[in-house]
C-alpha positions in Angstrom: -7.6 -107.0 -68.8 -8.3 -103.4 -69.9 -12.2 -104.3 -68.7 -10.9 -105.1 -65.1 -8.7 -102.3 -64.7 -11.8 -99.9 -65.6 -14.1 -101.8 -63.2 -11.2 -101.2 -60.9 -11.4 -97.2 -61.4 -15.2 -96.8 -60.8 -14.9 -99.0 -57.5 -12.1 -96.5 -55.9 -14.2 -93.5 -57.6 -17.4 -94.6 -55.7 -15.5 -95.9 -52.8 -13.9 -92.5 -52.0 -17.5 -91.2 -51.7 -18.9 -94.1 -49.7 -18.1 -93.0 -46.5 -20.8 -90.2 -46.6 -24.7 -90.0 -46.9 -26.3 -91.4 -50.1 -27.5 -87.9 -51.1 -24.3 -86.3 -50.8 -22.7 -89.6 -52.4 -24.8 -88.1 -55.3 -23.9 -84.8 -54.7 -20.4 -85.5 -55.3 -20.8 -87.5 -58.4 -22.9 -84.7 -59.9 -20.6 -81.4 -58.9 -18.3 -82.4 -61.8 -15.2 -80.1 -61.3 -16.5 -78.3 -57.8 -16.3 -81.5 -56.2 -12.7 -81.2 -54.8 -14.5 -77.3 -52.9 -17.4 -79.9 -51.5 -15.2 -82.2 -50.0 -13.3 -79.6 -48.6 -16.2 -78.7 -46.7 -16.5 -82.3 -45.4 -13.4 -83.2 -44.8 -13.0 -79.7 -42.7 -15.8 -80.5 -40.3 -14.6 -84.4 -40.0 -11.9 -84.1 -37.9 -13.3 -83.1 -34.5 -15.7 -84.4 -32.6 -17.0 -81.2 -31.5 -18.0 -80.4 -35.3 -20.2 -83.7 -36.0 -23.5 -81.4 -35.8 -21.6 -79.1 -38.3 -20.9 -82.1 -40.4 -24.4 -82.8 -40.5 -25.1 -79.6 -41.1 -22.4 -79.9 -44.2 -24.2 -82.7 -45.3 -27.9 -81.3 -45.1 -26.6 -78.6 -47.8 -24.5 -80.4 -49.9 -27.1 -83.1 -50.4 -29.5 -80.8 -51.5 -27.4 -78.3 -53.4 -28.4 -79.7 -56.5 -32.1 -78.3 -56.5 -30.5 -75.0 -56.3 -29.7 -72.2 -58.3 -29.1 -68.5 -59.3 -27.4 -66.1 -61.7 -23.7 -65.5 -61.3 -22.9 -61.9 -59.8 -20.0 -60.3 -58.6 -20.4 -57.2 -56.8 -17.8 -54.5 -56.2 -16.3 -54.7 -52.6 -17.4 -50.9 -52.4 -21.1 -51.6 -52.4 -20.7 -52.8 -48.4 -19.7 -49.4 -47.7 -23.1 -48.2 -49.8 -24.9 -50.3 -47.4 -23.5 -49.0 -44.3 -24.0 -45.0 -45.7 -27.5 -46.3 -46.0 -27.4 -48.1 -42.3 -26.0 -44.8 -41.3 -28.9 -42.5 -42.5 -31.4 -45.0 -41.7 -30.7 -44.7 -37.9 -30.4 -41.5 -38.5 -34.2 -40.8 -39.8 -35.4 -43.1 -36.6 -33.5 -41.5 -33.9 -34.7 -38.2 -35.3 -38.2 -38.8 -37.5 -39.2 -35.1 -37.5 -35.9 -33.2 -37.9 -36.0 -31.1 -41.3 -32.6 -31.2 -41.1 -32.1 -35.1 -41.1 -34.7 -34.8 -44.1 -33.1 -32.3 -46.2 -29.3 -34.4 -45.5 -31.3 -37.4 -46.2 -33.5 -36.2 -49.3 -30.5 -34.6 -51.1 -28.5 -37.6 -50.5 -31.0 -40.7 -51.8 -31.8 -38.1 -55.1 -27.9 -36.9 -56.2 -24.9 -38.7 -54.6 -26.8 -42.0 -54.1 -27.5 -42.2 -57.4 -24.0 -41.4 -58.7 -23.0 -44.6 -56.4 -25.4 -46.6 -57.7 -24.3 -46.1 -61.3 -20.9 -46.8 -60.0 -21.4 -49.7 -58.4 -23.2 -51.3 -61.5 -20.5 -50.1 -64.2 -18.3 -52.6 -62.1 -20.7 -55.6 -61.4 -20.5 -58.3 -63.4 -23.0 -60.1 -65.0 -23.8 -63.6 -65.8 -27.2 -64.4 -67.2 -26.5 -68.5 -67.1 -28.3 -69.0 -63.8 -26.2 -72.4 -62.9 -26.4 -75.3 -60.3 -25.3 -74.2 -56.6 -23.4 -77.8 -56.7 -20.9 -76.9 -59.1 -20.6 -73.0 -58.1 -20.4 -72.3 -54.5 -16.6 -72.8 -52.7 -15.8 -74.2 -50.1 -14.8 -70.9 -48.1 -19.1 -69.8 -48.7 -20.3 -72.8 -47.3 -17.9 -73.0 -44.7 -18.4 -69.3 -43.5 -22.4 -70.0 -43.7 -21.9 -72.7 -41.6 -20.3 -71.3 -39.1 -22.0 -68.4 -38.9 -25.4 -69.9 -38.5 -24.1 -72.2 -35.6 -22.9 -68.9 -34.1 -26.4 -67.9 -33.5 -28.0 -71.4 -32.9 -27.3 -71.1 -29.3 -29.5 -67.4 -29.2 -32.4 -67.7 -27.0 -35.0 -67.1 -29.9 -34.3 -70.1 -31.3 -33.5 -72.6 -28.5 -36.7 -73.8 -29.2 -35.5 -75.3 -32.9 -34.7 -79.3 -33.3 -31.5 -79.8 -35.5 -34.1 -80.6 -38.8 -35.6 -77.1 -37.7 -32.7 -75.5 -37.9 -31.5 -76.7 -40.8 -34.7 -75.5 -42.7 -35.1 -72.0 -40.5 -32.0 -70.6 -39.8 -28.6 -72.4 -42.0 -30.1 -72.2 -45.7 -27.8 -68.9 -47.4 -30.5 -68.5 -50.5 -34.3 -68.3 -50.3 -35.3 -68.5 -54.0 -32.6 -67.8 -57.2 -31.4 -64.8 -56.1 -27.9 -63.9 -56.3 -25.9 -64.9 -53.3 -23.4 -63.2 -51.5 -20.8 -63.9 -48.7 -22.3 -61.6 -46.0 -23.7 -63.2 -43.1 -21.1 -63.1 -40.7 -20.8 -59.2 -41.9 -24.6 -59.1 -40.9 -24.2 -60.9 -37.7 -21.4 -58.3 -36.7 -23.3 -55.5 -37.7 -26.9 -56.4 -35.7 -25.2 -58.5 -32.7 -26.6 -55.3 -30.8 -29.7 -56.3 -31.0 -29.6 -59.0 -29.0 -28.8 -57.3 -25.8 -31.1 -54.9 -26.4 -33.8 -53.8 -23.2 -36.5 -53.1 -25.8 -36.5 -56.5 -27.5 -35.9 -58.5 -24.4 -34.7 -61.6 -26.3 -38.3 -61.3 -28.3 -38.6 -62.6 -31.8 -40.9 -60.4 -32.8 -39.8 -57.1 -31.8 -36.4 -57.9 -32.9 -38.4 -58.7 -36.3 -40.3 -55.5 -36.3 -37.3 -53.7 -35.4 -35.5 -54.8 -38.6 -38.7 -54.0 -40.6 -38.5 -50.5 -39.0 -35.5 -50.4 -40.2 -35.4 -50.9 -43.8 -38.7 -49.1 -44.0 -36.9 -46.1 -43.1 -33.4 -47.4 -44.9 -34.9 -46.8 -48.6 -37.9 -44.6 -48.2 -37.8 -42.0 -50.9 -35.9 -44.1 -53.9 -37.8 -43.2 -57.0 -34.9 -43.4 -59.8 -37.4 -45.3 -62.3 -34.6 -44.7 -64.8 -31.7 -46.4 -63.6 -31.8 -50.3 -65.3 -31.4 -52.2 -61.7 -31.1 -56.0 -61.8 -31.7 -58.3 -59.1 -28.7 -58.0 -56.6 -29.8 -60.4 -54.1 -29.3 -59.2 -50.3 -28.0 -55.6 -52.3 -31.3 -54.8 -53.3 -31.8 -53.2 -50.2 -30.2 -49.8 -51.2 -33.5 -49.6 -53.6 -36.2 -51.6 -52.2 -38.9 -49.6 -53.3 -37.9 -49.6 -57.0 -40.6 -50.6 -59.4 -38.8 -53.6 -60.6 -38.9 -55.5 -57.2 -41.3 -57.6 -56.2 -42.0 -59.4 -52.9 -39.8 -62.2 -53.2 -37.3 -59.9 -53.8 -37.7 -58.2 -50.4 -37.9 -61.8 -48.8 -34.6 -62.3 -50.4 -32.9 -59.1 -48.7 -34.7 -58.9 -45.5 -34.4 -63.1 -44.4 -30.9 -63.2 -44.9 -30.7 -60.5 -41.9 -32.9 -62.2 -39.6 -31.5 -65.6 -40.4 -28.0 -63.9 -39.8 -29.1 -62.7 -36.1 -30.8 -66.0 -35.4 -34.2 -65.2 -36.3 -35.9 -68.3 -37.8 -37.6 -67.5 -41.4 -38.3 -69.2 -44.5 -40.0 -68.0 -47.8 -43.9 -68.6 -47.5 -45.8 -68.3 -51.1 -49.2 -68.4 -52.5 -49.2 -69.3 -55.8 -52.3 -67.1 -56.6 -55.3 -64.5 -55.0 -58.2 -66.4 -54.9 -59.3 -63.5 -57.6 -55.5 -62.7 -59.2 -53.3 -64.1 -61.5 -50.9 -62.9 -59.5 -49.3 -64.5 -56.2 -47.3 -63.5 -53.4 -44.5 -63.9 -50.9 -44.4 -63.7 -47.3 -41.6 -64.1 -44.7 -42.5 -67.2 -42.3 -41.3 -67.4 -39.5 -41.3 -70.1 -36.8 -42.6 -68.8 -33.6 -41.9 -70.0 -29.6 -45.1 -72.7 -30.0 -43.6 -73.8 -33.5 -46.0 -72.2 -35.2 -45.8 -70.2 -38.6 -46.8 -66.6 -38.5 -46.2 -65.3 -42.2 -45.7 -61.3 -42.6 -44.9 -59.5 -46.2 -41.3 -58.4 -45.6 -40.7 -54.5 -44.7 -44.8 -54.1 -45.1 -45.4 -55.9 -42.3 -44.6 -57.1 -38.2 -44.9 -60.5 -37.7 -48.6 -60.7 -36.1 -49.9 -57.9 -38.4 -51.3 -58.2 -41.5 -52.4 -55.7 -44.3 -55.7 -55.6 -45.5 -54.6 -56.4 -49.0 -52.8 -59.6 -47.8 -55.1 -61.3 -45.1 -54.5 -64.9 -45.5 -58.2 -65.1 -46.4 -58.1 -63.9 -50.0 -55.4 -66.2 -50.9 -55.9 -69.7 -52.3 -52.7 -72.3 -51.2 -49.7 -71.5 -48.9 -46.4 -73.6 -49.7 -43.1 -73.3 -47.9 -40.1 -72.9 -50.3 -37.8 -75.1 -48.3 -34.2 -76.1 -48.7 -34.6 -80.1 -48.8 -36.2 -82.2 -51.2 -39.7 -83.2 -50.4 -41.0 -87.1 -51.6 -45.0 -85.7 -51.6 -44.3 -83.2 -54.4 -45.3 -83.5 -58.1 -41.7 -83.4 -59.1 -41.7 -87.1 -56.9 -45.4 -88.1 -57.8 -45.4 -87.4 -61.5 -45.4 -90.3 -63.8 -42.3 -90.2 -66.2 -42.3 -88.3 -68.9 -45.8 -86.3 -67.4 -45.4 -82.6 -67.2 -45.9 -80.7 -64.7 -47.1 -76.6 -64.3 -44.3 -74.5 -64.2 -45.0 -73.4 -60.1 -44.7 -76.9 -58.8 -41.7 -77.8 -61.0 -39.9 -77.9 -57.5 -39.5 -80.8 -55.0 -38.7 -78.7 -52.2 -41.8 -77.1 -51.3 -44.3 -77.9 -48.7 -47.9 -77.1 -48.4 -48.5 -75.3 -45.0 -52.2 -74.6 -46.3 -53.6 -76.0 -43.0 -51.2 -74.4 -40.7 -52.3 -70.9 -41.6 -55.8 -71.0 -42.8 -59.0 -73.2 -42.4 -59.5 -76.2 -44.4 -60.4 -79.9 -45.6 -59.7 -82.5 -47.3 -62.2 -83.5 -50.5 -62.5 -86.5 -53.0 -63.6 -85.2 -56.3 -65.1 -87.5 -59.4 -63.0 -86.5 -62.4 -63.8 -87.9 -66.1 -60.8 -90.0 -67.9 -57.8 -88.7 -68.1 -54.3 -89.5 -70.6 -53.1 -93.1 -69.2 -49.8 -91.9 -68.8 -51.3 -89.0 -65.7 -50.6 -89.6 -62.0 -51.7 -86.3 -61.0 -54.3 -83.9 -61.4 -54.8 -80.2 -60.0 -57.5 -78.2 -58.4 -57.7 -74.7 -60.6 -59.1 -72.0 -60.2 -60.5 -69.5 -63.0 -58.6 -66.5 -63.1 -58.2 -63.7 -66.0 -59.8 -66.3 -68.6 -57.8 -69.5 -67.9 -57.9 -72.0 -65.6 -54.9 -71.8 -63.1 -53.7 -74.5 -60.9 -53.3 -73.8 -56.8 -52.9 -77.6 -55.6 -52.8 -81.0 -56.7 -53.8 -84.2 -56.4 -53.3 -88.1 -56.8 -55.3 -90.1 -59.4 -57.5 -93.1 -58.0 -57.6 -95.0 -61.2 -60.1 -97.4 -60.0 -62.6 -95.2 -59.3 -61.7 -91.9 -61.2 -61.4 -89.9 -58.3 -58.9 -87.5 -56.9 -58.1 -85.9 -53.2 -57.4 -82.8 -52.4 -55.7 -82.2 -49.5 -55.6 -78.6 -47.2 -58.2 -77.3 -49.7 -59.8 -73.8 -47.9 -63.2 -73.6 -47.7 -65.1 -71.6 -50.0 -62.8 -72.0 -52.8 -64.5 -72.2 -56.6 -63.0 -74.3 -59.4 -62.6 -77.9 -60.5 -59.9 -80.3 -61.6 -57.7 -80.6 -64.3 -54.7 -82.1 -65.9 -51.9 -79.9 -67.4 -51.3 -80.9 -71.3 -49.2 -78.7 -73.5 -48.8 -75.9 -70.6 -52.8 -75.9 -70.8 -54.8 -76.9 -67.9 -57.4 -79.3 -68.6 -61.1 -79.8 -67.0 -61.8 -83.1 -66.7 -64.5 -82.7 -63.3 -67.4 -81.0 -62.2 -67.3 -77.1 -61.3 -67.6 -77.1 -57.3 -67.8 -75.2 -54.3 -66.2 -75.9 -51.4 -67.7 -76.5 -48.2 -66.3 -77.0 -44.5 -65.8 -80.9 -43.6 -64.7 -82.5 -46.6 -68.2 -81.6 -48.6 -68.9 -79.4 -52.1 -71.8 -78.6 -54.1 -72.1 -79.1 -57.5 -72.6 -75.9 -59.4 -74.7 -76.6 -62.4 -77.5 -74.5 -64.5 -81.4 -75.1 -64.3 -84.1 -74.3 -66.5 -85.3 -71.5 -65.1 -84.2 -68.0 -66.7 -83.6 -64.7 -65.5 -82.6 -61.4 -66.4 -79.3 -60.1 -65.0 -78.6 -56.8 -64.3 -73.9 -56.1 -63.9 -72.4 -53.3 -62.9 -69.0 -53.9 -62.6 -66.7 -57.4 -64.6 -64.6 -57.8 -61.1 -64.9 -57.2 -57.6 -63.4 -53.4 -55.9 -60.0 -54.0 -54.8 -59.1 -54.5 -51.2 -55.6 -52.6 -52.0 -57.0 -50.0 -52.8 -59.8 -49.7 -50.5 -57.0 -49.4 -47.8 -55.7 -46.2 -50.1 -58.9 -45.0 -50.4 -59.5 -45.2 -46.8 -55.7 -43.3 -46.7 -57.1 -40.2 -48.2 -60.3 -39.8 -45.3 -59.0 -36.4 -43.6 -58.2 -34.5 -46.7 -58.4 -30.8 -46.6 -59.5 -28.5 -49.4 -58.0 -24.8 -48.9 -58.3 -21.7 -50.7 -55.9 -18.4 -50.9 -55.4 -15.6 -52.7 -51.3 -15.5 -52.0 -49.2 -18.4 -53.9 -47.6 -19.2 -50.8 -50.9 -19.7 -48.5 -49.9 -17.3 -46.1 -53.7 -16.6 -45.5 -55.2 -20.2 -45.9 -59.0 -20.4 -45.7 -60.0 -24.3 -45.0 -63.0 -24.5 -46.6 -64.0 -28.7 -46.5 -62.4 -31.7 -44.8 -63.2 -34.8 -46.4 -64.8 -37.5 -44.0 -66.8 -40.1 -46.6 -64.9 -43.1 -47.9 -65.6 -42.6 -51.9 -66.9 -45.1 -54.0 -65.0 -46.3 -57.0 -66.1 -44.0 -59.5 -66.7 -40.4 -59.8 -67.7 -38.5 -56.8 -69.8 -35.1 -56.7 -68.1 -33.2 -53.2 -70.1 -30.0 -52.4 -69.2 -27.7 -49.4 -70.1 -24.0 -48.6 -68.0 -21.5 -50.3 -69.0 -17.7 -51.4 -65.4 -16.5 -51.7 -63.0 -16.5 -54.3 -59.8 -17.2 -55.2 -56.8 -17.9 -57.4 -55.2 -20.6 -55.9 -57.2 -23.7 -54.3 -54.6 -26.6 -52.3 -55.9 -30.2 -51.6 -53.6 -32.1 -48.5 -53.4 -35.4 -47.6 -53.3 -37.0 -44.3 -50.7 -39.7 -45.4 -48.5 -39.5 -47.5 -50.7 -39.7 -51.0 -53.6 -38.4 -52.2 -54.6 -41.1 -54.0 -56.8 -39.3 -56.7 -56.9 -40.8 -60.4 -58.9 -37.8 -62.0 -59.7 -34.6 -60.1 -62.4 -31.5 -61.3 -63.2 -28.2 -59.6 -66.6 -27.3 -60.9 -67.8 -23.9 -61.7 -71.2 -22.5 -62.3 -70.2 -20.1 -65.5 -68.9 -20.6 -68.6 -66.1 -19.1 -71.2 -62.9 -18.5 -71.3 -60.8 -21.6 -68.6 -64.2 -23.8 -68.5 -64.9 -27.0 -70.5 -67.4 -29.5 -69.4 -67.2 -32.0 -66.3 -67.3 -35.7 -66.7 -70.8 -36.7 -66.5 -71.6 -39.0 -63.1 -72.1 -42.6 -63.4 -76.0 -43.8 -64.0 -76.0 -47.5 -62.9 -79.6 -48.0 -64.0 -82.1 -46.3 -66.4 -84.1 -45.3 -63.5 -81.6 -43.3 -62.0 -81.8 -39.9 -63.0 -79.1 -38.4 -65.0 -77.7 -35.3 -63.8 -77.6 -31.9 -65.7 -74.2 -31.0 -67.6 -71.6 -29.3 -64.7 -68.6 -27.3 -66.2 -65.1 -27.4 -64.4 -62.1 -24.9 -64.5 -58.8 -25.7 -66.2 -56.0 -24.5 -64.4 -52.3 -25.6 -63.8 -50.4 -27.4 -60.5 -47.5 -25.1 -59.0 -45.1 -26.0 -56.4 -42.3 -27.9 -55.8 -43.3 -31.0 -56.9 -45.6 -30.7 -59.9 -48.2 -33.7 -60.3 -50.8 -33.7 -63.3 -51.3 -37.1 -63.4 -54.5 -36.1 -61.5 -55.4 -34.2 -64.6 -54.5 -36.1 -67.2 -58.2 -37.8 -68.3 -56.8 -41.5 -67.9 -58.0 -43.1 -65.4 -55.8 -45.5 -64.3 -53.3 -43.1 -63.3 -53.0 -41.5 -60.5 -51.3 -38.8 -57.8 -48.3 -39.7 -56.0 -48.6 -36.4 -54.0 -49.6 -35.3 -50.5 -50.1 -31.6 -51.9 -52.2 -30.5 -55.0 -51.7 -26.7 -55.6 -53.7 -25.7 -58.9 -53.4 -21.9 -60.1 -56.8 -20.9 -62.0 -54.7 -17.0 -63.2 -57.6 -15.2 -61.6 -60.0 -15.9 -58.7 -62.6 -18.4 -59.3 -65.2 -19.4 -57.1 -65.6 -23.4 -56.2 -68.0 -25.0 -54.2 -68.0 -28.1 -55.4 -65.3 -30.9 -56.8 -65.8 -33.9 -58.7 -63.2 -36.3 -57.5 -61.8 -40.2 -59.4 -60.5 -41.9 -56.3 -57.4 -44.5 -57.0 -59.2 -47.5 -58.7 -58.5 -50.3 -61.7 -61.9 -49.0 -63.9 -63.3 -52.6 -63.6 -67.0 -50.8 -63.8 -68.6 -50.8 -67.0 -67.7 -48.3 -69.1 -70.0 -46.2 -71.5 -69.5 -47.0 -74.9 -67.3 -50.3 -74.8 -68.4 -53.7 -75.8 -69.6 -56.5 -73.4 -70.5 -60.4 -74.0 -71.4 -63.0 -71.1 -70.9 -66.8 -70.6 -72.1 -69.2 -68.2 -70.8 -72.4 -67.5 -72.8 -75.3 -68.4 -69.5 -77.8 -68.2 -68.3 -75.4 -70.6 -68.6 -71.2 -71.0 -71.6 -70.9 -73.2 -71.8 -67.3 -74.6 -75.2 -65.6 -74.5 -75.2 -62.6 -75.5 -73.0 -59.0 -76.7 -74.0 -55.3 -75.6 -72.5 -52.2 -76.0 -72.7 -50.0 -72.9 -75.0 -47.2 -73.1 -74.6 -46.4 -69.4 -72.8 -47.8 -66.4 -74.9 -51.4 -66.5 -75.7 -53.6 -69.2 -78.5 -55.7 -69.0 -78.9 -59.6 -70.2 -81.8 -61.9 -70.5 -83.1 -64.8 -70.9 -80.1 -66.6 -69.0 -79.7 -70.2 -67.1 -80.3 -69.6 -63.3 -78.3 -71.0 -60.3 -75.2 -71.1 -62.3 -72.0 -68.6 -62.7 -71.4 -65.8 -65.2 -68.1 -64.6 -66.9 -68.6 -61.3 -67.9 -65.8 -60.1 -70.8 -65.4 -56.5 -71.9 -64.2 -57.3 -75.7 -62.8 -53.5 -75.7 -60.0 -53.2 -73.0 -58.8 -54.6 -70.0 -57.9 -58.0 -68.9 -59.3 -58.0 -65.3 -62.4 -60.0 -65.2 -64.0 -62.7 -62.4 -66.6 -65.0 -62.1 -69.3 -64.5 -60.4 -72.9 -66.0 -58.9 -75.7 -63.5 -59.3 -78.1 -63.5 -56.2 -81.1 -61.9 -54.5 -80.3 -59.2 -57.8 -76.9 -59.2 -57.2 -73.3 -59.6 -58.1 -71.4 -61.9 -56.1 -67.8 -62.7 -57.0 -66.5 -66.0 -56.8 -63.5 -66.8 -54.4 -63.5 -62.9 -53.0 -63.4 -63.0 -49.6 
């Protein structure tokens, strides 16, 4: 009897659920004590008619709340009013962008009161590490109130063009990764609604983007409190965008709730890394009039505008983080027990290589793998391990794997992941348009190479280098520059290493003042040379030699002197040359006149060269990295022979640094795999 009456139970337990969805059927059993808040939800949007697309809605969420998640925040109620000081000031700076007025309210604002807030408002947060399951956190007053407020702006002409599944994807999800979340969309929607009558946007989607990005650009500009201990806040972030801690998922995570909130359909777009980084990066997506994805780095960019440093090009996948679960996954395709890397851990993503980029599909030959592996993944080789970007499904029969949405050019070779290693179990290949690779392989003939640098010149900071074209060098005999004398404007991009600058100048004089353009000068080391010697003088840092040809140039001596002004910078000065200025103005004091006619100038850079002095050894890859060979630098190259042609080269500096890429070497040359 006591058998039946427990059978009984579990039938009116299920039964109560079996009047909804299967997913949400298994929502409800999971949520444990938030059920009762999830059925609220339901049950609210079940009695009219009217609300059946909200009851869908209710259902799309709930059935996949439980591949959600985030740390457990609560905020003060004061912080809203921190954000709407900031809103204040922000529209402020772009109604009046060249009042020294604005800047001075503005500047002493962001560096002395806004500071004292932010402390305040973190003394009252509170904190919970546990990041735990949306299914058994979120009330039923958030989801409702989310609900709502995304229907409210379903009807906006920007997003008429969005099926139901569409909006459910672009416009109704409240999180984009595990950020904390906050009830604050309907605040948002109140707060922009202007913007949708505007003249100037015109009912556009991507001027009412750009006009958002315009205006957190300006709503956190000169943050620079690198003291202050501040966690992720979610949407709050946004009173310090710019703080070193913050990355660019966190500024998709404060910028796409505000264009969600007016209507604007986004979702998180992510590579999981550069074709030549570990690292990887996140871009807003959003889905344009033609349904098609136009990705932009949130603040950085306008949707149809992309920075030099983040051109589709130079990165390897692009997945969509998306709100449902998603059956082509590995978290779906994996056999049981298989692991899986830590970036596809996930079922909702989806790849959206093809939408954004050119690219194929390719069966590769592997070698045997474990019995127990369905899946296998195309890696690249990046900072001395082999990194995975896709994946693939096993073809047991024939050992073979396909690749899907793979972009052309790409360099690597498949692997399996084994005790959070990956694997090779393939050939090294090449990419090729169509479907088709080469095989990359060694031959028997030998050559000599002849390296310069052990990875490629950055992109990022070719753009800053590019910044500082325009820069003015001044002299003056008054502290103040009352008299200025421009004696050289610089007009050649430098290279990445140190620069000899020589312009006509038979005058002396105390103080000398470089100016930037932008907003940086970008300068890692800077010298002012001097033809005498004694007292103030040492000597210069010798010029590169890149080969024992060149010839190597006569000692130069440079003055010592000390920066003035309001805002003192010596990182310029400080011999390390990874550092570098943050300042538009250099002002340097040398006690006494001095006369300079020429500068020796370390642009911005990540000293990948080779550096005198430090210790070098190369691979190839012969199915395997095969050392062949150590030097020591005695100049800006180092030199190896005797080494397998047709082939490519790992070259390691076993002194410092970590950044170091593969590369082909042809027609006497470096060329760096995968940089674009």
């Amino acid at each position: 009897m006591r058998s039946l009456y427990i059978i009984i139970i579990i039938q009116i337990l299920f039964s109560s659920c079996s009047k909804y969805p299967h997913d949400v059927k298994k929502a409800l059993v999971l949520s444990g004590e938030n059920k009762s808040e999830l059925v609220k939800v339901l049950d609210h949007y079940s009695q009219k008619t009217a609300d059946s697309l909200k009851y869908r809605a209710a259902c799309f969420l709930i059935g996949n709340l439980q591949w959600h998640s985030g740390r457990q925040i609560s905020v003060p109620n004061q912080i809203w009013d921190g954000f709407l000081l900031e809103d204040s000031l922000s529209k402020t700076k772009i109604a009046s962008p060249k009042d020294s007025v604005v800047d001075h309210y503005c500047y002493k604002y962001k560096q002395v009161e806004k500071k004292k807030h932010v402390k305040a408002y973190l003394q009252e947060t509170v904190f919970n590490d546990t990041i735990k399951a949306d299914l058994h956190t979120l009330t039923a007053e958030f989801l409702i109130n989310t609900i709502d407020a995304a229907f409210e702006v379903r009807i906006l002409p920007w997003n008429k063009h969005l099926t139901f599944g569409e909006f459910c994807e672009y416009i109704l999800p409240y999180r984009f990764n595990n950020e904390p979340v906050f009830d604050v969309r309907h605040r948002l929607l109140q707060h922009f609604h202007h913007l949708m009558s505007l003249d100037s946007i015109g009912g556009n989607l991507f001027r009412a983007a750009s006009a958002l990005n315009r205006y957190i650009l300006y709503f956190n500009w000169d943050w620079d409190d690198t003291s202050a201990d501040l966690p992720d806040l979610g949407f709050y972030n946004i009173l310090w965008w710019n703080h070193n801690k913050l990355i660019c998922s966190h500024h998709v995570a404060f910028e796409g709730p505000i264009l969600r909130a007016v209507g604007i359909p986004v979702t998180e777009i992510f590579t999981p890394k550069w074709r030549i980084n570990n690292l990887g990066h996140s871009w807003i997506g959003m889905l344009n009039d033609d349904k098609n994805l136009v990705p932009f780095s949130a603040i950085y960019q306008n949707p149809g505008t992309i920075r030099e440093e983040h051109r589709l090009e130079t990165a390897s996948k692009f997945y969509m983080k998306t709100f449902a679960a998603q059956s082509q996954t590995p978290y779906y395709l994996a056999n049981t027990n298989e692991p899986i890397p830590e970036v596809f851990r996930t079922p909702c993503i989806k790849d959206v290589t093809g939408l954004l980029v050119k690219t194929s599909n390719v069966r590769l030959k592997i070698s045997e793998t474990p019995d127990a592996r369905n899946l296998c993944y195309f890696c690249l080789f990046l900072y001395g391990e082999w990194r995975p970007i896709g994946w693939g499904m096993i073809d047991k029969k024939d050992n073979s794997v396909d690749f899907t949405n793979m972009p052309d050019g790409l360099v690597g070779m498949p692997c399996y992941f084994e005790n959070n290693k990956m694997i090779p179990c393939g050939n090294l290949v090449r990419i090729n348009s169509k479907g088709q690779y080469t095989l990359i392989a060694p031959t028997s003939e030998k050559i000599t190479i002849h390296l310069t640098r052990k990875y490629p010149p950055k992109v990022g900071l070719k753009v800053f280098n590019d910044e500082v074209l325009g820069s003015t060098i001044e002299g003056s005999n008054n502290r103040r520059f009352s008299d200025p004398v421009k004696l050289f404007t610089l007009t050649d991009t430098l290279k990445p290493y140190f620069n000899d600058i020589s312009f006509s100048n038979k005058n002396y004089y105390r103080y000398y003042r470089l100016t930037a353009p932008g907003y940086s000068l970008h300068f890692a080391e800077l010298e002012f040379l001097t033809n005498r010697r004694g007292a103030g003088v040492s000597k210069a840092t010798t010029l590169p030699v890149f080969h024992i040809t060149d010839t190597i140039a006569q000692p130069a001596w440079k003055l010592n002197g000390t920066t003035i002004g309001i805002r003192k910078d010596s990182l310029a000065f400080d011999g390390n040359r990874l550092t570098y200025t943050f300042q538009k103005t250099l002002t340097i004091d040398f006690r006494k006149p001095e006369q300079v006619d020429r500068l020796r100038i370390l642009p911005r850079n990540a000293d990948n060269g080779i550096s005198i002095g430090d210790r070098y050894q190369l691979f190839y890859w012969d199915n395997e990295w095969r050392a062949c060979g150590e030097k020591t630098a005695t100049y800006n190259f180092v030199q190896f022979e005797n080494i397998p042609a047709e082939t490519i080269y790992w070259l390691r500096n076993l002194t410092k640094g970590q950044e170091e890429q593969p590369f082909f070497y042809q027609n006497d040359k470096q060329v760096f795999v995968n940089n674009n």
